[in-house]
KOLGU-4560 file (N, C-alpha, C; in nm, 3 decimals, padded with zeros to 5 digits):
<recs>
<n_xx: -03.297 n_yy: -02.273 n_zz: 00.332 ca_xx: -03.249 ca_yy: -02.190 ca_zz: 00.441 c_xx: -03.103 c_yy: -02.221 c_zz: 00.474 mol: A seq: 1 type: UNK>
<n_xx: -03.093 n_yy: -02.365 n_zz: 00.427 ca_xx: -02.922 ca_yy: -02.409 ca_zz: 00.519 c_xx: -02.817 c_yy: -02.293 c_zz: 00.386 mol: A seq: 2 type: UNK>
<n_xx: -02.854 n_yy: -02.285 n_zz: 00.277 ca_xx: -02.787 ca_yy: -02.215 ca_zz: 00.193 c_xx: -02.743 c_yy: -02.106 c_zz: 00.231 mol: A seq: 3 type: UNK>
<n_xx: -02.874 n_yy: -02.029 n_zz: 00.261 ca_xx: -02.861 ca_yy: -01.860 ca_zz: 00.305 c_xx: -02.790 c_yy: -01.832 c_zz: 00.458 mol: A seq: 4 type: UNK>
<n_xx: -02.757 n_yy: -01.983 n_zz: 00.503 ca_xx: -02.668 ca_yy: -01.954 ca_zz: 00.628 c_xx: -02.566 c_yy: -01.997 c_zz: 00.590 mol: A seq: 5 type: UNK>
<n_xx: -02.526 n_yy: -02.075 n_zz: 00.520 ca_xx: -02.369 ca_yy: -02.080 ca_zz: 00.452 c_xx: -02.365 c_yy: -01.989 c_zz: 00.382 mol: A seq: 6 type: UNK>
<n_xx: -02.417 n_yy: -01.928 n_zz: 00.312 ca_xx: -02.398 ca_yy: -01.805 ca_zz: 00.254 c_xx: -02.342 c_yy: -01.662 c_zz: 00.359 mol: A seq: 7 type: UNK>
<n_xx: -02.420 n_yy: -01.696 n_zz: 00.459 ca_xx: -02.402 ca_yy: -01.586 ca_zz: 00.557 c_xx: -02.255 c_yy: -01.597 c_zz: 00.623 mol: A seq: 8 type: UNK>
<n_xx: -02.246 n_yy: -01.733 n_zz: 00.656 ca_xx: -02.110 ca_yy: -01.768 ca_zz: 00.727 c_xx: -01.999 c_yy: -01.732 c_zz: 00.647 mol: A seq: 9 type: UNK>
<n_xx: -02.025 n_yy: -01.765 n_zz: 00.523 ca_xx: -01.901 ca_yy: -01.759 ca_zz: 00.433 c_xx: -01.855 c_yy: -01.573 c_zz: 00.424 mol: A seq: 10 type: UNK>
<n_xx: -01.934 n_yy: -01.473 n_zz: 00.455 ca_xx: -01.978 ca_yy: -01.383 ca_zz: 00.451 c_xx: -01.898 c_yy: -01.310 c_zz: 00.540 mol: A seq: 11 type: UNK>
<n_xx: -01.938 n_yy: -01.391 n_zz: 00.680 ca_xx: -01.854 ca_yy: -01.319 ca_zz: 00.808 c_xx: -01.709 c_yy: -01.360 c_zz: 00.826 mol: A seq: 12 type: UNK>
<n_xx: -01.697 n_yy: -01.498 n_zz: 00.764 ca_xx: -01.533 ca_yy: -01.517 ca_zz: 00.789 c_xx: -01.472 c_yy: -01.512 c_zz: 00.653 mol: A seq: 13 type: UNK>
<n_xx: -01.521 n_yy: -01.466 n_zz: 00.540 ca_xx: -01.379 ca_yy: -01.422 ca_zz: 00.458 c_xx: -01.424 c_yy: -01.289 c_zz: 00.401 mol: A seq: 14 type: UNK>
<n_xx: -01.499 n_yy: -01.239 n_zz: 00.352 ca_xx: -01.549 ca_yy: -01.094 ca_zz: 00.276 c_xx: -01.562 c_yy: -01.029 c_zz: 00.418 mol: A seq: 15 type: UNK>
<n_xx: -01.569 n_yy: -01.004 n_zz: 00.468 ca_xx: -01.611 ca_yy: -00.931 ca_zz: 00.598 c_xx: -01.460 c_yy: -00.899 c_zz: 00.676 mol: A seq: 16 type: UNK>
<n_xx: -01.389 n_yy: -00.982 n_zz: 00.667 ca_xx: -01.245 ca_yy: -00.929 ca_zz: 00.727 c_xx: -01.172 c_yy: -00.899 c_zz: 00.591 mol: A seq: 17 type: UNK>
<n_xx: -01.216 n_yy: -00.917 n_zz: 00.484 ca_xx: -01.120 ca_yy: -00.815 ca_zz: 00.367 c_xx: -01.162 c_yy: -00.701 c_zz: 00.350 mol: A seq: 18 type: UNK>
<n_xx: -01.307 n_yy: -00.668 n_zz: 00.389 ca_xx: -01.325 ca_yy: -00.570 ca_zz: 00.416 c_xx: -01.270 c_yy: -00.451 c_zz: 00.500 mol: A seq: 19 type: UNK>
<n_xx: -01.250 n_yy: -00.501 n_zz: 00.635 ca_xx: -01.222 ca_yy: -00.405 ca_zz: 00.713 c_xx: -01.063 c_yy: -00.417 c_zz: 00.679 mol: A seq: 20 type: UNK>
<n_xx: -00.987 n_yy: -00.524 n_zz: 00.650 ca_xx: -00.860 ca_yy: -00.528 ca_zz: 00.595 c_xx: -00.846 c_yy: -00.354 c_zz: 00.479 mol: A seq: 21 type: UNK>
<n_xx: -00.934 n_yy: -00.409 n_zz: 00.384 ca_xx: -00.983 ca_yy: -00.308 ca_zz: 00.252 c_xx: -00.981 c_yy: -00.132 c_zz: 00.303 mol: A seq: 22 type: UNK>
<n_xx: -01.083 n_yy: -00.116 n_zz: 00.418 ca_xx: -01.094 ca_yy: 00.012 ca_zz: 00.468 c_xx: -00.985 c_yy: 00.095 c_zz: 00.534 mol: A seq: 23 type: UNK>
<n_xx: -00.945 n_yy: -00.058 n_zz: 00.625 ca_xx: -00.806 ca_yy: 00.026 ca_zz: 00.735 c_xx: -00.652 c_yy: 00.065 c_zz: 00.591 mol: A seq: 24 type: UNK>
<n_xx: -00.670 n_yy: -00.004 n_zz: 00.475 ca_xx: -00.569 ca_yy: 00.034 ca_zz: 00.407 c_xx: -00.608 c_yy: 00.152 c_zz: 00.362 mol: A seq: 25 type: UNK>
<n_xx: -00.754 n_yy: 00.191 n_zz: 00.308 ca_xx: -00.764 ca_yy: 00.318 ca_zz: 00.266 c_xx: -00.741 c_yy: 00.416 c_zz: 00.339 mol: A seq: 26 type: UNK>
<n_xx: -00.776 n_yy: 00.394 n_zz: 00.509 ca_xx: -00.751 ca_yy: 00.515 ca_zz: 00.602 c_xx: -00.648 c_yy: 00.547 c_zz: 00.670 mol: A seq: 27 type: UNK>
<n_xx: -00.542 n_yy: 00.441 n_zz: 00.620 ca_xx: -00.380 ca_yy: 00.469 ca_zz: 00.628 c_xx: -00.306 c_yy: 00.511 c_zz: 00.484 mol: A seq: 28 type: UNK>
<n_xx: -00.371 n_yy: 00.517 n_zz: 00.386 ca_xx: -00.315 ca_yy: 00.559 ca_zz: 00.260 c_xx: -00.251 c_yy: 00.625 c_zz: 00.263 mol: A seq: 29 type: UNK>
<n_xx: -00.314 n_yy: 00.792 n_zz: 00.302 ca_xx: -00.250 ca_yy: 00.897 ca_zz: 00.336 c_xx: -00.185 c_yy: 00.950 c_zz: 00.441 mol: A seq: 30 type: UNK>
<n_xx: -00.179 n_yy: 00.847 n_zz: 00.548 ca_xx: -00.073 ca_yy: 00.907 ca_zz: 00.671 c_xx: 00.032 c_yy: 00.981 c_zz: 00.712 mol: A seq: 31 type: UNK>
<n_xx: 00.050 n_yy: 01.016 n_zz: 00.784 ca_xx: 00.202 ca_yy: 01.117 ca_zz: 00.767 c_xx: 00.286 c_yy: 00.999 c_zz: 00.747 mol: A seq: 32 type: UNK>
<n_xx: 00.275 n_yy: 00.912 n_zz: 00.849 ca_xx: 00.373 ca_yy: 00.810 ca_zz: 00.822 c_xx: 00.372 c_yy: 00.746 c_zz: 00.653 mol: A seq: 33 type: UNK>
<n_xx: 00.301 n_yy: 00.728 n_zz: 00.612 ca_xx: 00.334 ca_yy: 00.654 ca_zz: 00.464 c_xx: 00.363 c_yy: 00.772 c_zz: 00.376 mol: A seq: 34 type: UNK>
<n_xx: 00.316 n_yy: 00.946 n_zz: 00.415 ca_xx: 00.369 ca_yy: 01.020 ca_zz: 00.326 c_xx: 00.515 c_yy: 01.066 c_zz: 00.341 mol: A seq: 35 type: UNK>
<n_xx: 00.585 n_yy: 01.017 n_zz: 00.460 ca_xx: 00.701 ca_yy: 01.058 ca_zz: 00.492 c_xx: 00.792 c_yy: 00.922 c_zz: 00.413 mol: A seq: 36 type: UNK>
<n_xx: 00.746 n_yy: 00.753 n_zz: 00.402 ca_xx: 00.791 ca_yy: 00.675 ca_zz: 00.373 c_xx: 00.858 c_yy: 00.695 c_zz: 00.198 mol: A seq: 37 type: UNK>
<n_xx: 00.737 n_yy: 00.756 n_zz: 00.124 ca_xx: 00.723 ca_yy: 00.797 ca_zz: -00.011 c_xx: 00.826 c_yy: 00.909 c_zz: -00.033 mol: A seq: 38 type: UNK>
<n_xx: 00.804 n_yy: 01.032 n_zz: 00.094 ca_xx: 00.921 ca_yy: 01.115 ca_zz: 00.061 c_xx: 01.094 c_yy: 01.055 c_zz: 00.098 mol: A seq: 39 type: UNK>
<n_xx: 01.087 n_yy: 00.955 n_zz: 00.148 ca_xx: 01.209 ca_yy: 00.923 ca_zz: 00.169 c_xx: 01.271 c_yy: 00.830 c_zz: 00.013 mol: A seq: 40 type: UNK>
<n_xx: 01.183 n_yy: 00.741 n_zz: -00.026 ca_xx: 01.199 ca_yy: 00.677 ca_zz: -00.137 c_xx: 01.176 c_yy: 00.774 c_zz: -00.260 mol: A seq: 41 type: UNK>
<n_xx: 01.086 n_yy: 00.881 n_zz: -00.268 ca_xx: 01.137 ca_yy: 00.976 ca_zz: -00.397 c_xx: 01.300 c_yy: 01.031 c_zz: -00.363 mol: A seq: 42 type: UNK>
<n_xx: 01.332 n_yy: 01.085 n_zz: -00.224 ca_xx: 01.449 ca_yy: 01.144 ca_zz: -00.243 c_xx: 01.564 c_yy: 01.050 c_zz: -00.277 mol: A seq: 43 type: UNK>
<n_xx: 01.524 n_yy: 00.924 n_zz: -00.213 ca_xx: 01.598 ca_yy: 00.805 ca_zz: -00.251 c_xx: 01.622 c_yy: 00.779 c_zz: -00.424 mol: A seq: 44 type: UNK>
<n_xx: 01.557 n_yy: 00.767 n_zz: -00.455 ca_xx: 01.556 ca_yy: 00.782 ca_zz: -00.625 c_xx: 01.642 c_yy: 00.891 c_zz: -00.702 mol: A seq: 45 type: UNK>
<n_xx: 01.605 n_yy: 00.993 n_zz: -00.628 ca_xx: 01.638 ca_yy: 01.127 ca_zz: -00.716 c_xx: 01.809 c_yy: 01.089 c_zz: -00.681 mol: A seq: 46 type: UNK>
<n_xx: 01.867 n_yy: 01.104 n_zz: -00.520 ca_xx: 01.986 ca_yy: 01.069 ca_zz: -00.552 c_xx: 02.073 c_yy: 01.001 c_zz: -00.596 mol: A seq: 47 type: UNK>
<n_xx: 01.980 n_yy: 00.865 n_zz: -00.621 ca_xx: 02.053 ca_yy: 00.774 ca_zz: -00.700 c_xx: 02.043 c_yy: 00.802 c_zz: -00.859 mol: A seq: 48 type: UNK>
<n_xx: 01.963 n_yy: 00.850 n_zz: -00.881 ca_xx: 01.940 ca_yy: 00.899 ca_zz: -01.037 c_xx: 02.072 c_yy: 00.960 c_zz: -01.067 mol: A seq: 49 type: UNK>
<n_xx: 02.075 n_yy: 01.124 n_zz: -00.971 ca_xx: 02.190 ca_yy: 01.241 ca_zz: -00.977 c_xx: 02.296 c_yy: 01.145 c_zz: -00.997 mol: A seq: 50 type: UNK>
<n_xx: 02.313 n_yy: 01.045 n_zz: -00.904 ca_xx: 02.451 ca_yy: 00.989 ca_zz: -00.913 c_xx: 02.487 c_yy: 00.923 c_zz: -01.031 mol: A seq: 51 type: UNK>
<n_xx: 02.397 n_yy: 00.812 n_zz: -01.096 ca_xx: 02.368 ca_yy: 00.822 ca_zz: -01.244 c_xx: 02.427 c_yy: 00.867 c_zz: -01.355 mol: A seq: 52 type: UNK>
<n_xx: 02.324 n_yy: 00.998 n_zz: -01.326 ca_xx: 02.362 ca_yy: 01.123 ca_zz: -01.428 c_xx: 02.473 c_yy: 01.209 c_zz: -01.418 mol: A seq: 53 type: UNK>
<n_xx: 02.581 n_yy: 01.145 n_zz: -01.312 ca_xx: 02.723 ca_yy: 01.218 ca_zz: -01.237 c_xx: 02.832 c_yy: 01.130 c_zz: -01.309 mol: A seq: 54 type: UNK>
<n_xx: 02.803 n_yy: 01.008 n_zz: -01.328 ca_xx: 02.895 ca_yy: 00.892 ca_zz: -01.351 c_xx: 02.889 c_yy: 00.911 c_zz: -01.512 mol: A seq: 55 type: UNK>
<n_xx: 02.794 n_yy: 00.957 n_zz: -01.547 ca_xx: 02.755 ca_yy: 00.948 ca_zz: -01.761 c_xx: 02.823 c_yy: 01.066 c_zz: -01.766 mol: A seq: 56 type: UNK>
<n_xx: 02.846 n_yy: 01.151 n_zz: -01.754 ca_xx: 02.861 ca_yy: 01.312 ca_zz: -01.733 c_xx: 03.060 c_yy: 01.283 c_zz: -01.711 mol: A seq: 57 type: UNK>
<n_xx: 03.100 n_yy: 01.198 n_zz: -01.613 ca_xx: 03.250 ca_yy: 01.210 ca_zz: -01.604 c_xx: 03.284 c_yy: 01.112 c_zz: -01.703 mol: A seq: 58 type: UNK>
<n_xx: 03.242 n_yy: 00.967 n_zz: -01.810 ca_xx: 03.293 ca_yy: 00.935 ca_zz: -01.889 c_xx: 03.362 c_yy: 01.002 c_zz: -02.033 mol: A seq: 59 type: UNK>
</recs>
């Protein structure tokens, strides 16, 4: 029995808060906020790319 309660304990204080750790990341995945973060870092990219492809283009 002492097993299946260390088992249990071990249960509630580390798998049990990666869990809800685990869930709250899935149900912020798609947020406006993290989809606005993504659109800022694609546009971020793209203009640094253009600029890139601006600098190869005037050599």
């Amino acid at each position: 029995m002492d097993l299946a309660k260390g088992d249990r304990e071990r249960y509630e204080t580390v798998f049990k808060l990666l869990e809800y750790d685990f869930v709250e990341t899935a149900q912020e995945f798609d947020s406006p906020k993290r989809q606005a973060e993504a659109a800022a870092r694609a546009n971020s990219d793209f203009a640094s790319e253009k600029a890139t492809q601006s600098g190869v283009r005037e050599r």
